[in-house]
N, C-alpha and C positions, 0 to 999 in steps of 0.2 A: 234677423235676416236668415232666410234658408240658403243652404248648405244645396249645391247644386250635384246630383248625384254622377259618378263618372261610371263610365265603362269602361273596363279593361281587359282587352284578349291578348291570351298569353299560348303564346306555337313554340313545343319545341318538340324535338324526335322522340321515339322509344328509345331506350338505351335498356341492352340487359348488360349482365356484368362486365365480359369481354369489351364493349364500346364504349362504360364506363371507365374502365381501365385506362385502355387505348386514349379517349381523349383527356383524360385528368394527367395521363403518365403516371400511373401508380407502380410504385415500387418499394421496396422493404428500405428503410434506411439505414445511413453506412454506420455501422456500430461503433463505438468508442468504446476503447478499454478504459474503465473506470478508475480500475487501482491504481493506472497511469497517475491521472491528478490526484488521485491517495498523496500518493509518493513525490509530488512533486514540491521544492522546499524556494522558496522566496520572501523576501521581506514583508509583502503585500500577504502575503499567506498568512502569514504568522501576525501580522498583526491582524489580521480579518480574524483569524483562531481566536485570539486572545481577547477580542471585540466581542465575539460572540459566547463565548464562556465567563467572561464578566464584565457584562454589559453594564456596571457602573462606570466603566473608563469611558465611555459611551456617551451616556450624557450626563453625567454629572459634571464635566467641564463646558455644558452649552446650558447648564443651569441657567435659568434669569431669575437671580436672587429680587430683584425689586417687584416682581409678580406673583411671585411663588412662595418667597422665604415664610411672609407672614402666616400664608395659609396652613402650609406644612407645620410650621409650631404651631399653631392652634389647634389642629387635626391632632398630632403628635401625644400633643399633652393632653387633650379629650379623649383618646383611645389610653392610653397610660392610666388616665383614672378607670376606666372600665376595665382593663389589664389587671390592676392589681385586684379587686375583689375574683375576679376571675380565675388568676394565678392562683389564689389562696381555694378557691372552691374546686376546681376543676383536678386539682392534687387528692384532691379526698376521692371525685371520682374513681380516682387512678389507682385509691388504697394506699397514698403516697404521704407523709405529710407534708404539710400547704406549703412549706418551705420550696420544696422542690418544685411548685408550680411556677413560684418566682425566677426561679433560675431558665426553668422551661419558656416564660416569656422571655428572658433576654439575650440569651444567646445562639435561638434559632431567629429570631428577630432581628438581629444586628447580621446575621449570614445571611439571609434573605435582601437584604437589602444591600449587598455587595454583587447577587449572582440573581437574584430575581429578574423579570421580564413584566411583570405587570407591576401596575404604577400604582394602584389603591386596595389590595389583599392586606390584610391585617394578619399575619402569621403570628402564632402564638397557640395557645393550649384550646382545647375545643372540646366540646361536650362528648361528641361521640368520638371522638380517637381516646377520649380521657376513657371513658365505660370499654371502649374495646381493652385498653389496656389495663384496666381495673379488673375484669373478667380474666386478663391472662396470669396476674399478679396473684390474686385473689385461690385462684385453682391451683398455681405451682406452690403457692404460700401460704396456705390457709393458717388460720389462729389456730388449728386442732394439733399443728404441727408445734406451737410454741406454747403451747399448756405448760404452767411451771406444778412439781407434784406438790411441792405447801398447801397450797390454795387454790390450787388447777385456775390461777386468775392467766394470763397471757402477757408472754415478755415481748411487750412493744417491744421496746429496743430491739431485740434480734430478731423480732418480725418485719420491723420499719427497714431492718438494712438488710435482710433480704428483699424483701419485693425491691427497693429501689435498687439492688445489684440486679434482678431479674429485668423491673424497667430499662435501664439504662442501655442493658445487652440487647434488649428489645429495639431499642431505639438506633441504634448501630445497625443490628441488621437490616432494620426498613431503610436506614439511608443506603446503606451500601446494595436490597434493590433497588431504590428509587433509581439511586447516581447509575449503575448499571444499565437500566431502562433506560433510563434517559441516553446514556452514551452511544447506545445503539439502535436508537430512533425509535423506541417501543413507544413512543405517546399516544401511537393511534388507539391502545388497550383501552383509552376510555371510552372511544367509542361504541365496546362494548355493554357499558352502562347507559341505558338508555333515561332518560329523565324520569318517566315514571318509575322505575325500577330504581332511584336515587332517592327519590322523595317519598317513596313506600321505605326504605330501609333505612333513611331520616328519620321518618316518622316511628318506626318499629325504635329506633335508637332510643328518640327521645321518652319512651314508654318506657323504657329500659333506665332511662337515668332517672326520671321520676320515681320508679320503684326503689331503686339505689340510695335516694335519697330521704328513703321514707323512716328508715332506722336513724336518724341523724336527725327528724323530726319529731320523732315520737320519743328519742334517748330509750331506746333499745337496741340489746346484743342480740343480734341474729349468729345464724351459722352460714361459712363462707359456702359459696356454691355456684358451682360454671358445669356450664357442657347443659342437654337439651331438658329443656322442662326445669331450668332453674329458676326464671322467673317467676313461672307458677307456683313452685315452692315456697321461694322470699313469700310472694305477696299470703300466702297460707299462714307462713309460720309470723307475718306482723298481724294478721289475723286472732289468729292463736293467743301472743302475748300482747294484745292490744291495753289487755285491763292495766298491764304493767310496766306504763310509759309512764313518764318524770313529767310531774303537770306543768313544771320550771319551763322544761325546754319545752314542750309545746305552744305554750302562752308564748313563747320567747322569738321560735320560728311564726306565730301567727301573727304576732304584732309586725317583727320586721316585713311580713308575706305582704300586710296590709302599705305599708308604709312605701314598701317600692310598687306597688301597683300603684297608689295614689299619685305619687311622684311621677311615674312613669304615662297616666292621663294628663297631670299636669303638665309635661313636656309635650302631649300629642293639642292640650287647647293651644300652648302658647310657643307654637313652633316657629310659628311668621315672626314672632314679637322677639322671641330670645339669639342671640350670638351664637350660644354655645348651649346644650340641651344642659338641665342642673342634672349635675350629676349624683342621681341618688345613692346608687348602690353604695359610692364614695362614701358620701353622707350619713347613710345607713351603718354602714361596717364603724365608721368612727363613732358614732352616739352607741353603737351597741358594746363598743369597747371600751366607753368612757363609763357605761352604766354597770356592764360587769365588773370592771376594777370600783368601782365607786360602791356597788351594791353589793360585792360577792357572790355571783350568782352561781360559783364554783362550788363554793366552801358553803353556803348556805340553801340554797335549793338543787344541788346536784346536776347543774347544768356545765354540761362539759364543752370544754373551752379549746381552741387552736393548741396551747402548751408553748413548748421552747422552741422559738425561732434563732437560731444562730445569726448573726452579724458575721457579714464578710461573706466573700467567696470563698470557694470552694478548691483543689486542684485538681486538674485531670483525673480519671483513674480508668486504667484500659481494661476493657470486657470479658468476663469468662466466656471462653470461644465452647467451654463444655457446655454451656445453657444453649448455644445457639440449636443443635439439634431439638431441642424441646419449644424451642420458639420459631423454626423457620416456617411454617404452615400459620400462623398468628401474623407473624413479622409481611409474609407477602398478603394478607388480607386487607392486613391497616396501610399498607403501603399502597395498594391499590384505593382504596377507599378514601385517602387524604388527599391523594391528587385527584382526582375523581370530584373533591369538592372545591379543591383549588381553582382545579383550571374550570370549572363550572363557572363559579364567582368570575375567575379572571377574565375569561372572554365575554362574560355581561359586563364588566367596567372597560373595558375594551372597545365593544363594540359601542357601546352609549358615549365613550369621549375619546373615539377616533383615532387607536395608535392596535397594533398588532403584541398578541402572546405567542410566544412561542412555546408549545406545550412540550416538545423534546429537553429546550430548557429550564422549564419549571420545574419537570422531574429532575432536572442534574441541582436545579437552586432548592428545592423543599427537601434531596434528598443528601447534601450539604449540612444544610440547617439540621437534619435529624441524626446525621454523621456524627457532626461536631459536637451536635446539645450532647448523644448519647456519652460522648467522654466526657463532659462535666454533670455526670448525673441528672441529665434533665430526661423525660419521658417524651414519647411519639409526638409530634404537634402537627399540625396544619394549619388553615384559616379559617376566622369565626367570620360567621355569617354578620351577625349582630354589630362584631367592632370594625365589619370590612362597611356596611352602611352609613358608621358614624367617622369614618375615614372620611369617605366620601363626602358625606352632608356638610362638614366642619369645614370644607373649603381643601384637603388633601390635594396634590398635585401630583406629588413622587412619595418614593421608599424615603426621601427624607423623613417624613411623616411616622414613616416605623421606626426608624435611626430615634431620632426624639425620644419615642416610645419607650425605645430600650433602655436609651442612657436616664427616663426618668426611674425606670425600673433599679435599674442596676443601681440610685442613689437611695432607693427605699431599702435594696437589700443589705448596701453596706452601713449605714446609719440609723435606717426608719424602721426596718423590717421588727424589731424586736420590741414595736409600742403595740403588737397587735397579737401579743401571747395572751390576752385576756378573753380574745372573741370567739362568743359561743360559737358552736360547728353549726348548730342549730341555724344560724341567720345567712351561712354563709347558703346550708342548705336550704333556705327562704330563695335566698339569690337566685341560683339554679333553678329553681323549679317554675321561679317567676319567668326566667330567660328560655324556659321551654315553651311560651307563648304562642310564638312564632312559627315553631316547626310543627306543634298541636295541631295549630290550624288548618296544617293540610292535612286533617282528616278529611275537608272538603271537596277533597280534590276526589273522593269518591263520587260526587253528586256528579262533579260537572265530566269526570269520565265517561258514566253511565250513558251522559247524552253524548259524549263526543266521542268515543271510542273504547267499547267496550273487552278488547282485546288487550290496550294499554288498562284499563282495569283490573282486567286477572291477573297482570303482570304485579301490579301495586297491590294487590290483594295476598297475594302468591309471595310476595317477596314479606310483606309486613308477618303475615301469619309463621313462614321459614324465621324470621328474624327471632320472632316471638318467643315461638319454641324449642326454636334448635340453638340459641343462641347468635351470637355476630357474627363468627368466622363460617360456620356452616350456614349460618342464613343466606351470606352471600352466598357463596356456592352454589346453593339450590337456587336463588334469585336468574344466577346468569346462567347455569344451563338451563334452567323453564325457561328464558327470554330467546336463546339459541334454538332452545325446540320449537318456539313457539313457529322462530322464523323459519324453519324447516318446513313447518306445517301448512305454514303462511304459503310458501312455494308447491304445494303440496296439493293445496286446493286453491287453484289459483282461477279467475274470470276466463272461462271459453267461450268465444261470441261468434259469429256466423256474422259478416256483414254485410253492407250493403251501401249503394252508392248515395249518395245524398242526391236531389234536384239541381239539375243545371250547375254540378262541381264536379273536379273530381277528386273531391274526400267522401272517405269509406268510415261508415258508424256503425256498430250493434243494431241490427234490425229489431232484436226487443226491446232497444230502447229508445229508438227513435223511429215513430210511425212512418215518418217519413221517408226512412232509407226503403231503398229497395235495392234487391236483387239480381244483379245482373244475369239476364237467361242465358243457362249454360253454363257459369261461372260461378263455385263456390269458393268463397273467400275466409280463410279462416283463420283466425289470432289468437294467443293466450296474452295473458295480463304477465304473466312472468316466463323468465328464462325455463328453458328446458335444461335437465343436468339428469343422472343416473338415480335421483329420488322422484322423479316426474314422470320422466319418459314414456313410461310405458303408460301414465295417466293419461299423457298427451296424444295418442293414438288412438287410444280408445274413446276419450273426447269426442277427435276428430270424427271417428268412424259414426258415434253416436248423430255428432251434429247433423252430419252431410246427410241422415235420412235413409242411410243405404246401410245395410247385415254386410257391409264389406270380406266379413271371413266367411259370412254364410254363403253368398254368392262364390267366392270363388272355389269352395268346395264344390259345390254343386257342378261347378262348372268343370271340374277334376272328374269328379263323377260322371259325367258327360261323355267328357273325350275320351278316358279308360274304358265306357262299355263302350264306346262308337271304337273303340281302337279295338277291343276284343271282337266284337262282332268283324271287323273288317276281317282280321287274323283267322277268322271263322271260315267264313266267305273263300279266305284266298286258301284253304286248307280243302276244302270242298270242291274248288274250281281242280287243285289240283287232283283230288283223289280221280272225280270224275273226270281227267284227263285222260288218267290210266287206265280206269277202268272200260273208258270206250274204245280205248285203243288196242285193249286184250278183245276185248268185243268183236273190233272190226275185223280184227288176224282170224279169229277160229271162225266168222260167218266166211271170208275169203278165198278159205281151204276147202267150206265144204261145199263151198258155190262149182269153185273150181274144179270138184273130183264128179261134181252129181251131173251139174249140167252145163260142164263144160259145152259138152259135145252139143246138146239140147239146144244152147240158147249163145246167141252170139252179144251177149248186154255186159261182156267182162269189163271194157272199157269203160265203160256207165257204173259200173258199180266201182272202181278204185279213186273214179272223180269225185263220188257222194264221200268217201274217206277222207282224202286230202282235206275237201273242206267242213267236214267236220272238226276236222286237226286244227285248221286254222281257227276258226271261233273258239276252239277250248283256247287256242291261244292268246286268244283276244282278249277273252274273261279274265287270263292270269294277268294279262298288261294291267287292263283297268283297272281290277283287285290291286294290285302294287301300285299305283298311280293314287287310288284313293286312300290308300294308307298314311299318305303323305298328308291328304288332307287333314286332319286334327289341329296340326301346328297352325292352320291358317283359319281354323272355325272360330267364328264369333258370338258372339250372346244372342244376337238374332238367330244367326242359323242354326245353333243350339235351343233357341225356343228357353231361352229365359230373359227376366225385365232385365232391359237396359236403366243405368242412372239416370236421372233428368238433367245432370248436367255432363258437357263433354271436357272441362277442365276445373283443375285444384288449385289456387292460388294460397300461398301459405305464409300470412304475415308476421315473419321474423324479426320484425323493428324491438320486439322485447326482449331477444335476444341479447345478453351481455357477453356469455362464453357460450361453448360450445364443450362439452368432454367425449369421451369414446364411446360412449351408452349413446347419445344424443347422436352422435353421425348416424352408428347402427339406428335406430331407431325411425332416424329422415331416411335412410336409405330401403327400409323396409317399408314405409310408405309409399315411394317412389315404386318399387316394386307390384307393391298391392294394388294401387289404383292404376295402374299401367295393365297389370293382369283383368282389369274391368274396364280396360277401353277407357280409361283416363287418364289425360296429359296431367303433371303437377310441375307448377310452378312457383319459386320462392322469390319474397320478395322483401325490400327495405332491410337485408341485412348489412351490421357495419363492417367498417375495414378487419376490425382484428377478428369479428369471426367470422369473415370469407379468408383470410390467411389461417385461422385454426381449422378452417375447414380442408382447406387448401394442404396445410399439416398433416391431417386424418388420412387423408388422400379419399375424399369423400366424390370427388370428380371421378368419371372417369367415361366409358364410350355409352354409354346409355344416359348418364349425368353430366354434363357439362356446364358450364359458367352460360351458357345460352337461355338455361330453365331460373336463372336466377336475375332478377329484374330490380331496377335504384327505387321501385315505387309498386306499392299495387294497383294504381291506377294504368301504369306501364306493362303490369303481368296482364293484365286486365284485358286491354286492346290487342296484345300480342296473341293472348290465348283468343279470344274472337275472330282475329283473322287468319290463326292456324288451328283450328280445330280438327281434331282426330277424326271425326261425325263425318265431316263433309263443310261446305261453302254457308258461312253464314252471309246475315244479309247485311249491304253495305250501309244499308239506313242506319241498322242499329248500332254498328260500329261509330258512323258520324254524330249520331246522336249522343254520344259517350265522350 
């Protein structure tokens, strides 16, 4: 059935600013002193506080165990098995032993899930916080530093408890930014990071732990090395000593390389079919521990193995506050960079099963967790991408789900932890590199930039290549101010379009880009794509001047030029009229005297001849009036009577709708336009600006007796009709007004 079409006419007035005003009532609202409610103390207060700083009291008492419970332990205990090979791999990242990775899962785990806000993050140890914090360990602690002189071989031991007193400090300081930021509402900073600038500096990471883990595959000693063009080195120097890799541990990391890829297709054919994915790595890490103790592969093919795990915890031990100077510049990068992938993850499980993150409190709960791990020697964490998925898939509800996680954790450490001093490092480095899959892949996100947006491609390009070479902490750096310039630049060179009215509406489009618009005669209407501010301005003028077809400053020189010689010639003139005043008047006395001595007596014409005098006197007089009388004229000459071309159009409509602020460059700058086309017999008129920047205009004191709120209009179709029926020119015609 067809759809019967309607017609609808819509009347309503012009309104420029002032009648806007007037009928809306606009007025500034009445301000509240803020730190009033700061300070104000009630029961309701304090518990909303305490609600919202730890939102476990929240809803862990509206749990519904007969929904949820099961989900959560299954989720719980399926992130736990991928935890612990993680734990154990992600330590070595970090130049730590594996030991500490364990601690690192369970006690920013069990804090998160007391003060967190998202319901499926899997907090725990992660690839790229582990390599940020293995480059800071690695540079302040290198092995050149613990050469023993016997054998120049390297004293693990007091290299292992330095870097982990260096970690640890580390880890203190980024919670106490996090908790910081967080307390004072800095969450908005991720917005700084924009996605392609995450996922280029993702991808740069995981490049960066692939190479890291390439020593540990091949069972080669490299030399430690951080700061720019380290990467390039490493992968030189396993280059270099390639001939002199342990054939043990290679065979050792390709076997197990093999074994979790296949496992891991096996999970992607029978993912419909299976409960719970098999958990390889699990799997993996125990056959490969069962065969090294069983086979030797320590003692008999040189394949080096985890070592001593200690049983039990650990106690507190508080930070050397001297390291923090040499860690604060590290400490705010990883800080930045964990929440950054936190609340990324957060708000996609978020938005996909319908409950809110509060990013203000994420940083107070991730930076908790890196608080508290730092006093039991745990390193930086945040959340894995990989076990924040299998949270979810596994049926995950809540932070129960991590609760689980931890305390299966926490029973491996106190009992289990010490069956797995056999397993080569080799397989755990299989593990990792296999787990680097994922974020590989967005090397693709090159292709499909290139079609979608080629400017978020330099950004990903720009940031991957900074990562590369200058290492992580300067990578970023450079990532976020090349994204900051970019957007400078962005405003910079912003869309300037000349428009024109559409058929039978009155909406205004790009006459280049739509044939159909046309031009209102008389009326040029002009817009940019982005706000005006003191990096623009004066782009925005020159723009203008460009569009509208008219030398705007050529013209009104010219026109300068004009009225200065029409003003000196007059000065001319009236300096002439006067000399020749005097001089006819010296004139007329000496003919007078000799008329009167010769022929007096002769001729009786004396009266006839003082009458010819007087009025001569008067026309010199005359001459001087008019001479003064036309000097006046310059201020009132026009481009016609000057004899140069008038514009084609007699008004400026100036569409401000893109306007967000306004600053002090920006008013001068509208005010100097106002000016200029006014000096060319052109009205301007602005139009579709909003309330806060007709009150920062209003602030500037951009009004005033030549400007008024009268030249500013709620619409350009409004400036549009207003300027047609007041034009500077003269009467235009009323057709073309109704036809509008």
């Amino acid at each position: 059935m067809e759809l019967r079409r309607r017609v609808y006419h819509v009347e309503r007035p012009l309104l420029n600013q002032e009648q806007l005003e007037e009928l809306g009532r606009w007025g500034s609202a009445t301000g509240t002193l803020q730190w009033r409610t700061w300070l104000q103390c009630s029961h309701a207060r304090a518990r909303a506080l305490l609600l919202q700083y730890l939102p476990v009291l929240a809803w862990l008492p509206r749990y519904p165990m007969r929904d949820w419970l099961l989900g959560d332990l299954l989720s719980g205990l399926s992130v736990a098995i991928m935890q612990l090979p993680q734990g154990l791999a992600y330590a070595l990242l970090a130049g730590l032993p594996p030991v500490f990775g364990l601690y690192s899962s369970f006690y920013p785990v069990f804090i998160y899930f007391l003060f967190g806000t998202s319901r499926h993050i899997s907090v725990g140890t992660f690839a790229i916080m582990s390599v940020m914090v293995g480059s800071v360990t690695e540079s302040l602690a290198p092995d050149e530093d613990f050469l023993q002189d016997l054998n120049s071989t390297v004293n693990e031991t007091a290299r292992d408890a330095a870097r982990v007193q260096l970690a640890s400090a580390l880890s203190v300081l980024v919670g106490l930014f996090q908790v910081g930021l967080g307390l004072v509402h800095f969450g908005f900073v991720v917005t700084y990071l924009s996605e392609p600038l995450v996922r280029g500096y993702t991808t740069a990471a995981s490049v960066q732990v692939f190479i890291s883990q390439l020593k540990y595959v091949f069972g080669l000693q490299l030399s430690s090395r951080s700061g720019p063009l380290s990467v390039i080195y490493t992968v030189l120097e396993v280059c270099w000593k390639l001939p002199q890799s342990v054939v043990g541990t290679v065979v050792t990391a390709v076997v197990a390389g093999v074994v979790l890829v296949l496992v891991k297709l096996l999970n992607d054919k029978l993912q419909r079919y299976l409960p719970l994915p098999i958990p390889g790595e699990l799997l993996t890490l125990i056959g490969a521990t069962g065969i090294s103790y069983g086979v030797g592969l320590k003692r008999r093919f040189g394949v080096d193995v985890v070592g001593d795990i200690p049983a039990g915890l650990i106690p507190p031990v508080a930070p050397n506050p001297q390291l923090f100077a040499k860690l604060v510049g590290n400490a705010f990068a990883i800080a930045v960079v964990g929440f950054a992938i936190a609340i990324s993850l957060g708000k996609i499980f978020a938005l996909r099963h319908g409950y809110r993150v509060d990013s203000n409190q994420e940083l107070v709960a991730l930076g908790l967790s890196n608080l508290i791990g730092g006093l039991f020697q745990c390193f930086p964490v945040s959340c894995s991408m990989s076990r924040s998925l299998v949270q979810e898939s596994t049926g995950g509800n809540t932070q129960v789900a991590g609760a689980v996680s931890s305390l299966f954790i926490l029973i491996i450490i106190v009992k289990l932890g010490e069956l797995f001093q056999d397993l080569p490092k080799a397989v755990l480095a299989a593990a990792i590199i296999v787990n680097l899959k994922g974020m590989l892949r967005q090397f693709t996100d090159i292709c499909s930039l290139w079609k979608a947006n080629r400017v978020d491609l330099l950004i990903w390009l720009v940031t991957f290549v900074a990562t590369i070479l200058l290492n992580m902490d300067l990578g970023l750096a450079v990532a976020v101010a090349f994204s900051l310039l970019l957007v400078v630049v962005r405003t910079q060179l912003p869309h300037y379009s000349v428009l024109g009215q559409m058929p039978d509406t009155d909406i205004y489009r790009d006459v280049a880009e739509y044939s159909e618009a046309r031009e209102v005669p008389g009326v040029k209407v002009f817009r940019s794509s982005a706000t005006v501010y003191f990096a623009n301005a004066e782009l925005y003028s020159d723009a203008l001047k460009q569009r509208c077809g008219v030398d705007v400053d050529h013209l009104i020189s010219r026109k300068k030029k004009l009225l200065k010689k029409q003003e000196l010639k007059l000065k001319r003139l009236l300096k002439e009229g006067i000399q020749t005043q005097a001089a006819t008047s010296k004139g007329s006395s000496g003919s007078t005297n000799a008329n009167t001595s010769i022929r007096d007596i002769e001729s009786n014409n004396l009266e006839g001849s003082k009458a010819k005098q007087v009025s001569a006197g008067n026309e010199l007089e005359d001459t001087v009036a008019s001479s003064q009388e036309d000097a006046k004229a310059p201020a009132r000459s026009t481009l016609k009577a000057l004899g140069l071309p008038q514009p084609d159009f007699h008004s400026l409509v100036l569409d401000l709708g893109a306007l967000s602020f306004v600053d002090t460059v920006c008013i001068k700058s509208l005010k100097n336009i106002f000016r200029d086309f006014q000096e060319i017999e052109v009205e301007v008129y602005m139009a579709a600006c909003h309330t806060p920047v007709v009150a920062q205009l209003e602030a500037g004191h951009f009004f005033d007796a030549s400007i008024t709120k009268q030249h500013l209009f709620a619409s350009v179709h409004d400036a549009v009709i207003f300027a047609l029926q007041h034009p500077r020119s003269g009467p235009v015609s009323p057709v073309l007004v109704t036809q509008l």
